[in-house]
Structure formats: structure tokens, C-alpha cells
PQR file with spaces between the fields and no chain letter, atoms N, CA, C, O and H, PARSE charges and radii, in Angstrom:
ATOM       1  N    UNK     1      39.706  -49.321  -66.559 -0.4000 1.5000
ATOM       2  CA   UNK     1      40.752  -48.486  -66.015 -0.0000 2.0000
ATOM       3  C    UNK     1      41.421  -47.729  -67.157  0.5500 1.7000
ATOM       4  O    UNK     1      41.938  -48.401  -68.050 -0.5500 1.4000
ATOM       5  N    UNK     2      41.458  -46.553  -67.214 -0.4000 1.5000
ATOM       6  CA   UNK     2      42.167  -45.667  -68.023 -0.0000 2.0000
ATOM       7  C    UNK     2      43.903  -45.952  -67.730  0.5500 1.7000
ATOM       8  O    UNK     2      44.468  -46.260  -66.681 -0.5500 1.4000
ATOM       9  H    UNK     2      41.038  -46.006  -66.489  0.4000 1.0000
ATOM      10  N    UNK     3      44.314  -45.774  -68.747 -0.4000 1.5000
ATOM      11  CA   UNK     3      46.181  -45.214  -68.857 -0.0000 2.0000
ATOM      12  C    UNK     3      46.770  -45.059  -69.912  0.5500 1.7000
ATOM      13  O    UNK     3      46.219  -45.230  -71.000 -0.5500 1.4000
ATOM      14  H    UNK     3      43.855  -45.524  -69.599  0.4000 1.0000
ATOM      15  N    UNK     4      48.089  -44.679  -69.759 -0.4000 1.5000
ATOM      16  CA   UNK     4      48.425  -43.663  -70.415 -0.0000 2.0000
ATOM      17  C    UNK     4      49.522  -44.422  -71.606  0.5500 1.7000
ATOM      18  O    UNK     4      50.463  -45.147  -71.283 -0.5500 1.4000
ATOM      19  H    UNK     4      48.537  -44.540  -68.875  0.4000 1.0000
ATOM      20  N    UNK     5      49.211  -44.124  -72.785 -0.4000 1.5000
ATOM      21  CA   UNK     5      49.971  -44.901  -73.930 -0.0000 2.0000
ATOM      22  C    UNK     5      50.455  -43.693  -75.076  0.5500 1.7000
ATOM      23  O    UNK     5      49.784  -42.686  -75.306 -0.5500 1.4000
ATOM      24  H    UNK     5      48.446  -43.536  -73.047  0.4000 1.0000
ATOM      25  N    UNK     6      52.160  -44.121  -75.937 -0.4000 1.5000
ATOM      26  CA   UNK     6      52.389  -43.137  -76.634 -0.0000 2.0000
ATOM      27  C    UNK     6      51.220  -43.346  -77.210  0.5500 1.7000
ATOM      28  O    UNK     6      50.412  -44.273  -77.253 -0.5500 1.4000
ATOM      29  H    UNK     6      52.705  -44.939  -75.750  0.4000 1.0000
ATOM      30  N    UNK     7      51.337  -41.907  -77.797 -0.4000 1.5000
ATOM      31  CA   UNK     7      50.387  -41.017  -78.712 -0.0000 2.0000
ATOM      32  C    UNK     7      50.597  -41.850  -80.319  0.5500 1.7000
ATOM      33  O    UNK     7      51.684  -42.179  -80.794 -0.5500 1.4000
ATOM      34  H    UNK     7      51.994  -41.154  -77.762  0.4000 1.0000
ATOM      35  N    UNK     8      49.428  -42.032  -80.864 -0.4000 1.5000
ATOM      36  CA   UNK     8      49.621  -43.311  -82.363 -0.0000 2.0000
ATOM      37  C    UNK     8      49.246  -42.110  -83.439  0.5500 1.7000
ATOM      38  O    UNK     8      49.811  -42.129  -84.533 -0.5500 1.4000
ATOM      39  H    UNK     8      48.545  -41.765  -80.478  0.4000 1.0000
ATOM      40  N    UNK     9      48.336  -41.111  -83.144 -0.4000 1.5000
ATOM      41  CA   UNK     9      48.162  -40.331  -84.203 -0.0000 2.0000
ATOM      42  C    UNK     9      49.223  -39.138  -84.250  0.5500 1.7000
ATOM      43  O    UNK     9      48.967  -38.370  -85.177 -0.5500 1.4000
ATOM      44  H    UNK     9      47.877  -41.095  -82.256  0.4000 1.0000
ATOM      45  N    UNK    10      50.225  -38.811  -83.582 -0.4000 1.5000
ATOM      46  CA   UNK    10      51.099  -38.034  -83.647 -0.0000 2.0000
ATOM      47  C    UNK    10      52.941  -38.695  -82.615  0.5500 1.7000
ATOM      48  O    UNK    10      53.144  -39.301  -81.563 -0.5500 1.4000
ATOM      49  H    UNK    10      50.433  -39.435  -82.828  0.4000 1.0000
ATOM      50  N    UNK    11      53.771  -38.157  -83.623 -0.4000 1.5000
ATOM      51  CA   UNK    11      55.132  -38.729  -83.194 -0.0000 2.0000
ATOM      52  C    UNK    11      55.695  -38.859  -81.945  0.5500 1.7000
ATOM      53  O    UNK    11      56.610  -39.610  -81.609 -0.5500 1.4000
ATOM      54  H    UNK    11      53.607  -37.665  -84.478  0.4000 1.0000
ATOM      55  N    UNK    12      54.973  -37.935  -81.170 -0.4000 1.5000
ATOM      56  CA   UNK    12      55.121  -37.810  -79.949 -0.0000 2.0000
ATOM      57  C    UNK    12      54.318  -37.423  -79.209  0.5500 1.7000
ATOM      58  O    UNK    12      53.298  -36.997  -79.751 -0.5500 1.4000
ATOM      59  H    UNK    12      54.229  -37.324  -81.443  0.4000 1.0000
ATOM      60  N    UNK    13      54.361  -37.382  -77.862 -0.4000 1.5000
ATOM      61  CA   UNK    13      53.463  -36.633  -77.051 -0.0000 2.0000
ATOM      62  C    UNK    13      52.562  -38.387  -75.829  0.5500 1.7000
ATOM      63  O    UNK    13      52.974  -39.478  -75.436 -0.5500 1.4000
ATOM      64  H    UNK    13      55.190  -37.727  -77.422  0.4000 1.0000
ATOM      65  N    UNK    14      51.610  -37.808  -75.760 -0.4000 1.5000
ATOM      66  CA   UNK    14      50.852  -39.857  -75.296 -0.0000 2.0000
ATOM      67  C    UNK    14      49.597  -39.285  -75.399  0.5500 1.7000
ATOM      68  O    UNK    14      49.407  -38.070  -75.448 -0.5500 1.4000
ATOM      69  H    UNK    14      51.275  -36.921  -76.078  0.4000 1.0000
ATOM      70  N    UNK    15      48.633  -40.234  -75.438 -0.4000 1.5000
ATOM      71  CA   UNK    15      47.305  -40.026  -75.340 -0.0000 2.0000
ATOM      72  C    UNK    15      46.717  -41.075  -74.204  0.5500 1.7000
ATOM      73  O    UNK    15      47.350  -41.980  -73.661 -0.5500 1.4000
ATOM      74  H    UNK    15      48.787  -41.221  -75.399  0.4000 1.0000
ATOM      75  N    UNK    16      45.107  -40.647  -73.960 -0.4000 1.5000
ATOM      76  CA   UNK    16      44.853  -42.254  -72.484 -0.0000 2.0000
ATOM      77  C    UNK    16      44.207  -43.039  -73.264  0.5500 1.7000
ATOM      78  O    UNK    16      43.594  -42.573  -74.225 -0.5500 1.4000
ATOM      79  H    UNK    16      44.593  -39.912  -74.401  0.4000 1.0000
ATOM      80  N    UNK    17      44.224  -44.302  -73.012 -0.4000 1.5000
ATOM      81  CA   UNK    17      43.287  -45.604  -73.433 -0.0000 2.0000
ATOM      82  C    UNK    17      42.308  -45.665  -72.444  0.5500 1.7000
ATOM      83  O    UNK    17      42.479  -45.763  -71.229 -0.5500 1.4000
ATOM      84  H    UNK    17      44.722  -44.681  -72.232  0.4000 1.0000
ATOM      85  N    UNK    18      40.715  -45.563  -73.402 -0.4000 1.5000
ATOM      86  CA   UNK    18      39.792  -45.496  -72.200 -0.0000 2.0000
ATOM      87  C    UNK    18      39.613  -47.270  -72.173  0.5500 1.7000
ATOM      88  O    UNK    18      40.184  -48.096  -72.884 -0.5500 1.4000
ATOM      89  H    UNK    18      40.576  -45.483  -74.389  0.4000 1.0000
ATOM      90  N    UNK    19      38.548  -47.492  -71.021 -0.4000 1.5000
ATOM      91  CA   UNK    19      38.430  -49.190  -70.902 -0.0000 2.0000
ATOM      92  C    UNK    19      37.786  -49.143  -72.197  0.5500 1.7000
ATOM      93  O    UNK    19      37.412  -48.340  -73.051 -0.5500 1.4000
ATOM      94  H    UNK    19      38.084  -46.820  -70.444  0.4000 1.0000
ATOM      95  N    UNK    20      37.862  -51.110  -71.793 -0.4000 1.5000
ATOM      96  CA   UNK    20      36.945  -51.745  -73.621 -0.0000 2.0000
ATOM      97  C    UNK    20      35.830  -50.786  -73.655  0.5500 1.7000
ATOM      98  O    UNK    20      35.785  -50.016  -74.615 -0.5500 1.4000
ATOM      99  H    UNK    20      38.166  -51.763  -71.099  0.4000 1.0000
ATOM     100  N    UNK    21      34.650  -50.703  -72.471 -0.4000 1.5000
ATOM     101  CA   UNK    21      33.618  -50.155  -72.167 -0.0000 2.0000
ATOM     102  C    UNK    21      33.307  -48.797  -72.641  0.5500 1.7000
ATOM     103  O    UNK    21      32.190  -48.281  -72.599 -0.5500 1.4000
ATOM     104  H    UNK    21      34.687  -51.328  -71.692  0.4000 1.0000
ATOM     105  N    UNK    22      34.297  -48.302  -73.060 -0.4000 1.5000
ATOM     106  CA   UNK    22      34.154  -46.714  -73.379 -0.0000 2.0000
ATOM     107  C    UNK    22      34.198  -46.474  -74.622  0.5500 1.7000
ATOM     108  O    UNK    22      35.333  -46.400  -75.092 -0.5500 1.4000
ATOM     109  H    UNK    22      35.205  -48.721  -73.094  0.4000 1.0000
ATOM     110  N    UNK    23      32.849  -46.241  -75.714 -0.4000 1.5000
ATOM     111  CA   UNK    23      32.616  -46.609  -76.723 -0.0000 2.0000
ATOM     112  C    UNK    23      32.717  -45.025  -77.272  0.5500 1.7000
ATOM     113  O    UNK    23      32.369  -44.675  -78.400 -0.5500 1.4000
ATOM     114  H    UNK    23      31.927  -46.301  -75.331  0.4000 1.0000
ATOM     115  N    UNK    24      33.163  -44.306  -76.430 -0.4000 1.5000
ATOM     116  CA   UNK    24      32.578  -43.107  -76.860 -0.0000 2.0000
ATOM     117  C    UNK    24      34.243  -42.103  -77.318  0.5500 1.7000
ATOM     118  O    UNK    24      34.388  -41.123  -78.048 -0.5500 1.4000
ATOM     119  H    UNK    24      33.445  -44.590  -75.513  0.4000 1.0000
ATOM     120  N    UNK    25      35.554  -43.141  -76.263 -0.4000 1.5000
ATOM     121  CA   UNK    25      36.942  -42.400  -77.292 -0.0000 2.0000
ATOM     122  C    UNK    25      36.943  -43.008  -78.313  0.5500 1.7000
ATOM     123  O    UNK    25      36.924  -44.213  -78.562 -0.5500 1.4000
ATOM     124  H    UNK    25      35.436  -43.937  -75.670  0.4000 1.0000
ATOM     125  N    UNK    26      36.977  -41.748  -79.177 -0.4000 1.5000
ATOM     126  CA   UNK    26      36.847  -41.762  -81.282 -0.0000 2.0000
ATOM     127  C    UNK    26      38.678  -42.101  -81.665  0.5500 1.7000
ATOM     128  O    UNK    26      39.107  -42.187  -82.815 -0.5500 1.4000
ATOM     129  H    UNK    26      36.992  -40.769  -78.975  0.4000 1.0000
ATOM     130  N    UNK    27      39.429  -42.234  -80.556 -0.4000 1.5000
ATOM     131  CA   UNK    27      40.579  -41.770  -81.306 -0.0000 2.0000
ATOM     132  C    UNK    27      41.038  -43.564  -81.450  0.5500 1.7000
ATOM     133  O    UNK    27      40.493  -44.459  -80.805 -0.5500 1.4000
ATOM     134  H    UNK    27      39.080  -42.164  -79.622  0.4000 1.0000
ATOM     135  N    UNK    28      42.549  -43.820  -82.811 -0.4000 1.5000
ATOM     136  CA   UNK    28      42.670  -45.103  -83.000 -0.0000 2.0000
ATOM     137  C    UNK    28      42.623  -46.017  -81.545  0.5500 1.7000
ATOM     138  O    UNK    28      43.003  -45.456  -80.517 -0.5500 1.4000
ATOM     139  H    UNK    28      42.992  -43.092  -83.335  0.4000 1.0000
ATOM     140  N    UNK    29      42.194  -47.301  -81.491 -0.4000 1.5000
ATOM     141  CA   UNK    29      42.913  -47.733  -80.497 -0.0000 2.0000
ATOM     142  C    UNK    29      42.235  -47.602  -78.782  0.5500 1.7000
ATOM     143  O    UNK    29      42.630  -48.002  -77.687 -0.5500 1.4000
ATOM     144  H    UNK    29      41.886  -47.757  -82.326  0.4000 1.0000
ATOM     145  N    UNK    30      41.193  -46.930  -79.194 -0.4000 1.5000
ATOM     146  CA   UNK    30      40.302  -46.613  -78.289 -0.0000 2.0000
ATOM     147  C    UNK    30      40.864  -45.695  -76.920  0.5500 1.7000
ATOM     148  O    UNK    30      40.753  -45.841  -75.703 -0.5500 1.4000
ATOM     149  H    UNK    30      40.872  -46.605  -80.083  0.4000 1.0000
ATOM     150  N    UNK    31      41.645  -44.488  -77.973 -0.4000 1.5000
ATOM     151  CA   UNK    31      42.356  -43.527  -77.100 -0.0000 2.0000
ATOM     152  C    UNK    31      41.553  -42.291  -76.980  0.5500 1.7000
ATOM     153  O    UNK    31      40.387  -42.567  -77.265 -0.5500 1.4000
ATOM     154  H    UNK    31      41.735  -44.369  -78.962  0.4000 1.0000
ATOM     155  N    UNK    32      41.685  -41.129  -76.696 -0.4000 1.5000
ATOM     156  CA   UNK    32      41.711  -40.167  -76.772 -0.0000 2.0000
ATOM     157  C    UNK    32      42.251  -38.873  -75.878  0.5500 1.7000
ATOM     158  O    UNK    32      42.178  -39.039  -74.660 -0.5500 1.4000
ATOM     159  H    UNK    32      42.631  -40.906  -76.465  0.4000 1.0000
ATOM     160  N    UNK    33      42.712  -37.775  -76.280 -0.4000 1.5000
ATOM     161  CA   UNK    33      43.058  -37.077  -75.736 -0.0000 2.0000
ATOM     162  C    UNK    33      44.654  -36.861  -76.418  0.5500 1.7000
ATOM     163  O    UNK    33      45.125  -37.507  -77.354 -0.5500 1.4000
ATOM     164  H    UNK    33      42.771  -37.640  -77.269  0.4000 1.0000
ATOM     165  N    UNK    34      45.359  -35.683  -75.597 -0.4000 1.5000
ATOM     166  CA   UNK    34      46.865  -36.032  -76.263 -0.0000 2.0000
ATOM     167  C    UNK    34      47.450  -34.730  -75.616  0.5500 1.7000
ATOM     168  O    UNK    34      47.004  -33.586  -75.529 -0.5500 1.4000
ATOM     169  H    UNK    34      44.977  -35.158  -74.837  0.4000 1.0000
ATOM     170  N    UNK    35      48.911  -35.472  -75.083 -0.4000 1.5000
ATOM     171  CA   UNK    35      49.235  -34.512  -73.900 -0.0000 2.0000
ATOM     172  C    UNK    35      50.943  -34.666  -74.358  0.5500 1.7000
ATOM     173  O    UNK    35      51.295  -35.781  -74.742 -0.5500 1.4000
ATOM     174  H    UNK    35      49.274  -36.401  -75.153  0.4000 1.0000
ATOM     175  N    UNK    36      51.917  -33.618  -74.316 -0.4000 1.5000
ATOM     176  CA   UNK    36      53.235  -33.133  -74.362 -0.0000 2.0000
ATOM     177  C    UNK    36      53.751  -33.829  -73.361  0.5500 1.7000
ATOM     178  O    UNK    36      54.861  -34.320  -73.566 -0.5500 1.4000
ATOM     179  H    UNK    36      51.631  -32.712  -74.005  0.4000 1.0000
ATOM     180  N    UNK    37      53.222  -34.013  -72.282 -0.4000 1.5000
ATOM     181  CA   UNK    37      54.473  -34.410  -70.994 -0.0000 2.0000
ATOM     182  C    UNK    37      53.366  -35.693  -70.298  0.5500 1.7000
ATOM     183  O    UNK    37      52.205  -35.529  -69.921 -0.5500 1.4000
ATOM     184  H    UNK    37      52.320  -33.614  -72.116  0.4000 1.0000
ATOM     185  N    UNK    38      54.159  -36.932  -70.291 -0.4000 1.5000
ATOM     186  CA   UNK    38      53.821  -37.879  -69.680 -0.0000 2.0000
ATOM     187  C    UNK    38      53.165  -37.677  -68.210  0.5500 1.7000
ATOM     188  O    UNK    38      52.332  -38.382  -67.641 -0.5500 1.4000
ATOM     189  H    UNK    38      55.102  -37.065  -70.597  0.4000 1.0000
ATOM     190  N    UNK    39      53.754  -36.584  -67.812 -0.4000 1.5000
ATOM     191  CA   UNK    39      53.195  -36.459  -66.541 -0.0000 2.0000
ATOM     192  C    UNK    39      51.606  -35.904  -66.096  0.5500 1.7000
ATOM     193  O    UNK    39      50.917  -36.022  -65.083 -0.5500 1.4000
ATOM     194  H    UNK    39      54.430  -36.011  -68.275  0.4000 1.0000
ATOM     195  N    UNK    40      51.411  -35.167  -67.570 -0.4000 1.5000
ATOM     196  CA   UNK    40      50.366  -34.276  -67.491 -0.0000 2.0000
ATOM     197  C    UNK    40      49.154  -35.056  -67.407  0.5500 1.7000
ATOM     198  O    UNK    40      48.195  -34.926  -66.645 -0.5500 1.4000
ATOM     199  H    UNK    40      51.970  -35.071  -68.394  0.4000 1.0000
ATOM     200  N    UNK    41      49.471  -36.273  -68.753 -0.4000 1.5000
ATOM     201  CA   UNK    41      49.047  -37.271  -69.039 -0.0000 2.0000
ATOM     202  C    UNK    41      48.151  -38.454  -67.889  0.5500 1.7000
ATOM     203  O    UNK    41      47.052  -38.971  -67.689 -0.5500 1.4000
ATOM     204  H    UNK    41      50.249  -36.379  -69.371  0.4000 1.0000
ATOM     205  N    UNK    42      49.614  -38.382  -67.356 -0.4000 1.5000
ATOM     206  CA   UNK    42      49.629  -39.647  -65.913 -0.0000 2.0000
ATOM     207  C    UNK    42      48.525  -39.044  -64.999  0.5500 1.7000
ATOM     208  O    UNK    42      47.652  -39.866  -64.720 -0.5500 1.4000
ATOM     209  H    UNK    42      50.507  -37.962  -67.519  0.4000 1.0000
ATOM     210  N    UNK    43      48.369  -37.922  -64.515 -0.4000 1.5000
ATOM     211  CA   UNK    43      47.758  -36.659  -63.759 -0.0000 2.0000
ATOM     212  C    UNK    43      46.084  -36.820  -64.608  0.5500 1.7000
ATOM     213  O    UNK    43      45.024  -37.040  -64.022 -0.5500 1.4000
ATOM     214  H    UNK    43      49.078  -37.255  -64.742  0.4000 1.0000
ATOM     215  N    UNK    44      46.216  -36.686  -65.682 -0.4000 1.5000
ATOM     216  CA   UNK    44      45.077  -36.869  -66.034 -0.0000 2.0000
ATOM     217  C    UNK    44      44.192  -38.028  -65.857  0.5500 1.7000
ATOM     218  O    UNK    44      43.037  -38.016  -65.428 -0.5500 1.4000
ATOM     219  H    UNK    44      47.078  -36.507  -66.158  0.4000 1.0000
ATOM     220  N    UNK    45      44.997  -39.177  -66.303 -0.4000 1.5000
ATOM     221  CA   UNK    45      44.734  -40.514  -66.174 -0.0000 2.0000
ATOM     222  C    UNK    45      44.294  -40.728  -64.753  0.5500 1.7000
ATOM     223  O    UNK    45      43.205  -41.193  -64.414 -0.5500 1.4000
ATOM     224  H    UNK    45      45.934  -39.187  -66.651  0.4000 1.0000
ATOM     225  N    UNK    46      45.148  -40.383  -64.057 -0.4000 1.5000
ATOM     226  CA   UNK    46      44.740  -40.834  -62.597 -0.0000 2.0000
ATOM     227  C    UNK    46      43.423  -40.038  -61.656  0.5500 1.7000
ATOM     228  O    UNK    46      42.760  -40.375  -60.675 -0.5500 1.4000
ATOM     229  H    UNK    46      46.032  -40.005  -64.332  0.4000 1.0000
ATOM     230  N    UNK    47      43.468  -38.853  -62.524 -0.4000 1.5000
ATOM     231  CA   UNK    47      42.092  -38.510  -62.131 -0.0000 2.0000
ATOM     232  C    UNK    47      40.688  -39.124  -62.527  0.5500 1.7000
ATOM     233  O    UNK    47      39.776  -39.347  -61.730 -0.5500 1.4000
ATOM     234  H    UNK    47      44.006  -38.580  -63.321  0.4000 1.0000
ATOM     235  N    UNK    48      40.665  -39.382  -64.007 -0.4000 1.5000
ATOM     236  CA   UNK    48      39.783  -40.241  -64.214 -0.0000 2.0000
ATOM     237  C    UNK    48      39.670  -41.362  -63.701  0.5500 1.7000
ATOM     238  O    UNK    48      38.661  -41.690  -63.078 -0.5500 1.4000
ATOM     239  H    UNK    48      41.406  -39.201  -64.654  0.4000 1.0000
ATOM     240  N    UNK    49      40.662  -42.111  -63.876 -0.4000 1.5000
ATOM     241  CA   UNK    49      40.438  -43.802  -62.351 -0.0000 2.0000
ATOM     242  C    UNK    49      39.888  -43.749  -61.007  0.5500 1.7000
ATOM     243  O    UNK    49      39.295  -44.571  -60.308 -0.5500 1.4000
ATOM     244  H    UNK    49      41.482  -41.845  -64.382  0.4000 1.0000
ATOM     245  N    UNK    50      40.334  -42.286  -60.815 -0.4000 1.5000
ATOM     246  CA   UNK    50      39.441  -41.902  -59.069 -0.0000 2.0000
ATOM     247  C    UNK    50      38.229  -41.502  -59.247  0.5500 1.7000
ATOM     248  O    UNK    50      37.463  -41.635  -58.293 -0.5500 1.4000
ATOM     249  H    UNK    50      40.816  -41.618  -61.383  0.4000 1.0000
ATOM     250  N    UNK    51      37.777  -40.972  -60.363 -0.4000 1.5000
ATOM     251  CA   UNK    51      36.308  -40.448  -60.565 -0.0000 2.0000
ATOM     252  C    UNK    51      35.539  -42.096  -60.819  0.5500 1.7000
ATOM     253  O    UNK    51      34.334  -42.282  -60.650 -0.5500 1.4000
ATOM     254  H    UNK    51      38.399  -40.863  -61.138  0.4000 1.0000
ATOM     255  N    UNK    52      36.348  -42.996  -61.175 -0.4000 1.5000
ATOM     256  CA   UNK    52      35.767  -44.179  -61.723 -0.0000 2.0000
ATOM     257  C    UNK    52      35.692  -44.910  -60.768  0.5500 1.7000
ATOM     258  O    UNK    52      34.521  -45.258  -60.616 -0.5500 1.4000
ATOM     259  H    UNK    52      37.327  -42.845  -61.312  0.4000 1.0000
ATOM     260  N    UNK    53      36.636  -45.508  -59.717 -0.4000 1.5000
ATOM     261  CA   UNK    53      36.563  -45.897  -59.000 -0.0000 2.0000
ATOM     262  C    UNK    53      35.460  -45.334  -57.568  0.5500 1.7000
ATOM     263  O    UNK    53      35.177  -46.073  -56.625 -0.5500 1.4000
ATOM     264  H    UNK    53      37.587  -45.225  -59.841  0.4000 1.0000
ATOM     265  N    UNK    54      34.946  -43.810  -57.725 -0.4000 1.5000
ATOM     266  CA   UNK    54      34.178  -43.341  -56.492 -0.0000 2.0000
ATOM     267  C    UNK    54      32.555  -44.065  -57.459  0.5500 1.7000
ATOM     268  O    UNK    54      31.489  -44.611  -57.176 -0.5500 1.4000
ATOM     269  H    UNK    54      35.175  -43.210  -58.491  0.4000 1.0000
ATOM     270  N    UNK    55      33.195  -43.670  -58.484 -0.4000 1.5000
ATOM     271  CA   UNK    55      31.115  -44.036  -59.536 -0.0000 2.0000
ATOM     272  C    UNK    55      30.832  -44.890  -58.869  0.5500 1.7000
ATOM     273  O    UNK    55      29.874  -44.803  -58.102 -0.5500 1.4000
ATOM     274  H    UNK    55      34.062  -43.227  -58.714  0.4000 1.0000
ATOM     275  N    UNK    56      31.935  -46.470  -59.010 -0.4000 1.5000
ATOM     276  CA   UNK    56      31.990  -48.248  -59.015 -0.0000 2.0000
ATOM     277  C    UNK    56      31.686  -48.187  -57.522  0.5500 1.7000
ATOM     278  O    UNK    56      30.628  -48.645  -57.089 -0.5500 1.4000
ATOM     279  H    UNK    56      32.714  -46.541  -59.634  0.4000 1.0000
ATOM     280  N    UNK    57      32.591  -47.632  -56.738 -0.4000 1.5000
ATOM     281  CA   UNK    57      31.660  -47.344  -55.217 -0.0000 2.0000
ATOM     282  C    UNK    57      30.508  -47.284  -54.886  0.5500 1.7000
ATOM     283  O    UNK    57      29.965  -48.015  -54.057 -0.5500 1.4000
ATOM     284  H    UNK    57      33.450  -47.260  -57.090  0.4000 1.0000
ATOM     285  N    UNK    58      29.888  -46.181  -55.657 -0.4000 1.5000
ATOM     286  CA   UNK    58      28.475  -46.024  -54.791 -0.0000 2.0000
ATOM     287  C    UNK    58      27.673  -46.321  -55.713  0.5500 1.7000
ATOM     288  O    UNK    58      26.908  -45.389  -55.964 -0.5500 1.4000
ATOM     289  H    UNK    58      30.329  -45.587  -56.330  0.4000 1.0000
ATOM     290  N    UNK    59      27.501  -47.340  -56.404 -0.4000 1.5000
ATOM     291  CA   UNK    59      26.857  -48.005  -57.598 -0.0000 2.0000
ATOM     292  C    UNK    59      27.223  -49.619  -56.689  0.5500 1.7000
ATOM     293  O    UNK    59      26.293  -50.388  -56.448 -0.5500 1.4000
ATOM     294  H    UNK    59      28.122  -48.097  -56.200  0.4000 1.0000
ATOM     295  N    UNK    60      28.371  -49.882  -56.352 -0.4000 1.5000
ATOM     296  CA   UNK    60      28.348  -51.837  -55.873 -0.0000 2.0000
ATOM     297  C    UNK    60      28.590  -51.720  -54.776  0.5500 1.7000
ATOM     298  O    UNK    60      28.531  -52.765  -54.127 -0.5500 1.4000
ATOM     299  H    UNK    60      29.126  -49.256  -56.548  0.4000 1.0000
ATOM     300  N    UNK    61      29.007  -50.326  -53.954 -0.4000 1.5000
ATOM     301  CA   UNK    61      29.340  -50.589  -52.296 -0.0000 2.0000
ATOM     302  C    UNK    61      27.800  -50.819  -51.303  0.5500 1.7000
ATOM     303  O    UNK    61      26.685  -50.317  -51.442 -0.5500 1.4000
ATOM     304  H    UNK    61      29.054  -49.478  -54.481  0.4000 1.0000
ATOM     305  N    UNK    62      28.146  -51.442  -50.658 -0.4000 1.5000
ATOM     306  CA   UNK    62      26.250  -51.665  -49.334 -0.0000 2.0000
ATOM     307  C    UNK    62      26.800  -50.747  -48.989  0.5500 1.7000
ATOM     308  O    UNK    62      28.011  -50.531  -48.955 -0.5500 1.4000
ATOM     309  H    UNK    62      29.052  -51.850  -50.544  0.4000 1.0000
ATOM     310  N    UNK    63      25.607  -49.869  -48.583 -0.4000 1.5000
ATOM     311  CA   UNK    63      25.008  -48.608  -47.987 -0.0000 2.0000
ATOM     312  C    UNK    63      25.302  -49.254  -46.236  0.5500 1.7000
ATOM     313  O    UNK    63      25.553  -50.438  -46.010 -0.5500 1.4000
ATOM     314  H    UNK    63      24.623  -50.045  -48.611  0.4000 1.0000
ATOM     315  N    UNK    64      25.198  -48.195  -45.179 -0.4000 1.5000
ATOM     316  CA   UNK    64      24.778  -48.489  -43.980 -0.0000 2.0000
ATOM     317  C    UNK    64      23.494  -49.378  -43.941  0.5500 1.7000
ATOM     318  O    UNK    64      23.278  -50.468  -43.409 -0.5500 1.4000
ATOM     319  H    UNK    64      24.994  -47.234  -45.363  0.4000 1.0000
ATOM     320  N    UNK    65      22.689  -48.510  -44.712 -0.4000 1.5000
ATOM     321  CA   UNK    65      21.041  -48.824  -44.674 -0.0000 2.0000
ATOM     322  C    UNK    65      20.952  -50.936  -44.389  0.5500 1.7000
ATOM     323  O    UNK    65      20.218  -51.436  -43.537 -0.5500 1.4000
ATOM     324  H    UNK    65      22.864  -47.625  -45.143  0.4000 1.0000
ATOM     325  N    UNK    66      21.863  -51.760  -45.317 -0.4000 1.5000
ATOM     326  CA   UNK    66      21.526  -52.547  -45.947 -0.0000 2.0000
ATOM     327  C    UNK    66      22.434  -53.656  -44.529  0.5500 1.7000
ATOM     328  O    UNK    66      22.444  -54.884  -44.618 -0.5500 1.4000
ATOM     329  H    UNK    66      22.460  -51.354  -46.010  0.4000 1.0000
């Protein structure tokens, strides 16, 4: 699950924490990204959890078929 934590490489602002699993944010802390307004942030974050959560769906949900 992604969310949203102050920003560690700059004084302000926040960046997202991707899961343990996500080997691929470079930033400290296993962040990346970096946004001015918490909200923009939050907005972002929460889009990625819904893209994640539809993947985890149709990857572990039974089909009709089954």
C-alpha cells in the first residue's frame, strides 16, 4: 500500500512510500516522488492504491468461469 510521508530529501513538501515490494522507488526510504500540498500528494497516493488494489483483483479474485 502506498502513502504519503514528509518529504526527507527536501524541508518541505511530502513524498509517497512505495510497499517493501517496490524495488524500483530510488528515493531514501523507499519513497519517491515529491509534491507541495499534502493533498496533491494524498490524490496521488490514493490513485495508486486503486490501480493496486484493481491489479490484486483480477490476479486473486475467482472469475465467474471457476
Amino acid at each position: 500500500m502506498f502513502t504519503v510521508v514528509p518529504s526527507t530529501s527536501r524541508k518541505y513538501g511530502y513524498s509517497i512510500k512505495a510497499p517493501a515490494d517496490g524495488k524500483w522507488a530510488k528515493g531514501p526510504g523507499n519513497t519517491f516522488g515529491w509534491y507541495r500540498r499534502k493533498r496533491d500528494a494524498q490524490g496521488r497516493c490514493d490513485e495508486l492504491n486503486r490501480e493496486k488494489s484493481v491489479e490484486q483483483c483480477v490476479n486473486e479474485c475467482p472469475t465467474e468461469e471457476e
